[in-house]
C-alpha positions in Angstrom: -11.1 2.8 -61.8 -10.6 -0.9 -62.8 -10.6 -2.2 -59.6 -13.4 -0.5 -58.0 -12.0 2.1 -55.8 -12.4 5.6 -55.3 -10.3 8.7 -55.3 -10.1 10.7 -52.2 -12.2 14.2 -52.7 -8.8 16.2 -51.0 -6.7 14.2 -53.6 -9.1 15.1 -56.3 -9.2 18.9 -55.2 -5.3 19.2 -55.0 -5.0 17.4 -58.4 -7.5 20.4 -59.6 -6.0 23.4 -57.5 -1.9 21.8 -58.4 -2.6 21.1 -62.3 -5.6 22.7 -63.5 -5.3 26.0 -61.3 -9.1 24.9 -60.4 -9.7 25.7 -56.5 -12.2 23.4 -55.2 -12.8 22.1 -51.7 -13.9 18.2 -50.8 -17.6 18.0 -49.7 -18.9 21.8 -50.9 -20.7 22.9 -53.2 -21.4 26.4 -51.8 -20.7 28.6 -54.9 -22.9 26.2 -57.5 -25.5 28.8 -58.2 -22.9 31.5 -58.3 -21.1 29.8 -61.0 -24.5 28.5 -62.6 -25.0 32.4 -63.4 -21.8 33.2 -64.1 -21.8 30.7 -66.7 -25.3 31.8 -67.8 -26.6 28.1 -67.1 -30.3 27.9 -66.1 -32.5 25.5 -64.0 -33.5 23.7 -67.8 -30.3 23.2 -68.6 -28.9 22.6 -65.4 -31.2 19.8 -64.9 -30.3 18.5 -68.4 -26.0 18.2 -67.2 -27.7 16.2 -64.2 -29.6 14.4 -66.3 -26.5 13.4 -68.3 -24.1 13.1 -65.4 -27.0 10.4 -63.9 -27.4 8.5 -67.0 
């Protein structure tokens, strides 16, 4: 955002679950090696998205 400030994880999540049809929860990640194998993603190539999301 131009001026610097941050959107509120809840905001964010109802944005997701209201227009995307994404459910997500603020502050868990509890399911990220579930969907890691669902969406056949590795530790290589995970570690290459969080090399990108980093940079």
């Amino acid at each position: 955002h131009p001026r610097g400030t941050f959107l509120h994880h809840n905001f964010v999540c109802a944005i997701l679950n209201d227009v995307f049809g994404i459910q997500a929860r603020g502050g868990c990640a509890c399911a990220g090696r579930y969907a890691h194998d669902l969406m056949g993603i590795d530790n290589d190539l995970a570690r290459k998205y969080e090399a990108v999301l980093l940079d």
